[in-house]
C-alpha positions, 0 to 999 in steps of 0.5 A: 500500500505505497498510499498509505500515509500512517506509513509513510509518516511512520517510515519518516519518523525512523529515518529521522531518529537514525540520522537519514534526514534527507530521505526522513524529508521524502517520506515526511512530503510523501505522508503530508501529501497523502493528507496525514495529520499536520499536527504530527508531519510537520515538526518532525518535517521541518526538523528534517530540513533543518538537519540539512541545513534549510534555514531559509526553507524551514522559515519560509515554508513553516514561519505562517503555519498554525497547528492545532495541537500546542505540544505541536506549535511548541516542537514547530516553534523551537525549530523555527527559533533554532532556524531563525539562530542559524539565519542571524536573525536573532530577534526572530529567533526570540519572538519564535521561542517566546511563541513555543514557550507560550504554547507549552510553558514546559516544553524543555526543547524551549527551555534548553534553545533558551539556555542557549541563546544565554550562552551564545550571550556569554551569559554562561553563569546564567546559563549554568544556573538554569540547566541545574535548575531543569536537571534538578526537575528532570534529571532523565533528560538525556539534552539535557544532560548533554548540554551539561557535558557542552558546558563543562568541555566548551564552557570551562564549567567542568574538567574533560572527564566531567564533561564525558560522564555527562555525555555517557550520561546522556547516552545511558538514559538514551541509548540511541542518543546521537548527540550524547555519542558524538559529544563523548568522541569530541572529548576523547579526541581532545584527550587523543585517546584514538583507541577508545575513539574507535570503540566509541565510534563502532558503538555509535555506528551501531545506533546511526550508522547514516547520520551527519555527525557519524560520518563526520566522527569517522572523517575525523579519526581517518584523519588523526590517523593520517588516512587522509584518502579515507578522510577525503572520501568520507568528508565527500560522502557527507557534503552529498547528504549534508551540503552546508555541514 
């Protein structure tokens, strides 16, 4: 039944979450043209453009629309303050936050693209402060705790081993979790531990093996290792799938 929009929304959905954005949006155009609810296709769909890197698209397809359900216009919302971010549109940016938050006061998308846009602020104190603040409510939010590992390896608010027990925090409440992956092979490339790289890559690519940042973990340790052939071909690979990463 290739007419069935259940389907092919359920379809899009998973490549979404394994990191296949690019055919998460074919299947997601597919769905919503076959009339599946907006309210469920349209923020995964404009999440799928904006992994690509369709700022404007996102902004110029999605910035008008109304959903009815508000965890719906929340998740919409947060995309497209994050859509706005990328554009330098900051006040935008802000005006599509304040609207998610608006729409669903605990959403924590919003919470966290808030916590953000006061570290892009150099408000890092503030920053800091607010994301205990959430962990102290939800402390199985593996963003969250993500974020944390961010702030602690970036941000001087941590040492680097604190920063991957966040990050492997992050990974144990979510499995699957890319960001909390990749973010722990970020450290312990500063840590130049190629080995445990390479293991923490594998078990990455158990769980996304065609997502961006995969590919790209795996350019950068062809390239550590001075296989640059390799780096290059992998490096190519992605700019297909992703060409502004």
């Amino acid at each position: 039944q290739p007419d069935l929009p259940q389907a092919r929304y359920m379809l899009g959905e998973s490549l979404l979450k394994s990191g296949d954005v690019a055919a998460a949006e074919i299947e997601l155009r597919k769905a919503r043209d076959l009339k599946h609810p907006d309210d469920e296709v349209v923020p995964s769909l404009a999440q799928a453009m904006l992994a690509q890197g369709k700022f404007k698209k996102v902004i110029e397809d999605f910035a008008a629309t109304k959903l009815g359900a508000a965890s719906a216009m929340a998740e919409l919302q947060v995309t497209l303050a994050l859509a706005y971010d990328a554009d330098r549109n900051t006040a935008a940016s802000q005006r599509a936050l304040q609207a998610a938050l608006a729409a669903d006061p605990g959403n924590v998308d919003a919470t966290l693209v808030q916590i953000r846009q006061k570290i892009a602020t150099r408000d890092v104190d503030g920053a800091a402060a607010q994301l205990e603040a959430l962990l102290a409510k939800q402390p199985g939010n593996p963003e969250a705790w993500a974020l944390k590992g961010d702030m602690q390896f970036y941000y001087g608010k941590g040492t680097r081993d604190e920063a991957l027990a966040s990050f492997r925090k992050a990974m144990e409440l979510r499995p699957s979790f890319v960001t909390g992956h990749f973010g722990a092979i970020t450290v312990l490339f500063a840590q130049n531990k190629l080995d445990e790289v390479e293991k923490a890559l594998a078990e990455l690519k158990k769980v996304a093996p065609n997502h961006p940042q995969t590919r790209y973990a795996e350019a950068q340790l062809a390239f550590a290792k001075k296989d640059f052939p390799k780096a290059r071909e992998l490096a190519q690979q992605l700019l297909k799938v992703a060409p502004t990463y």
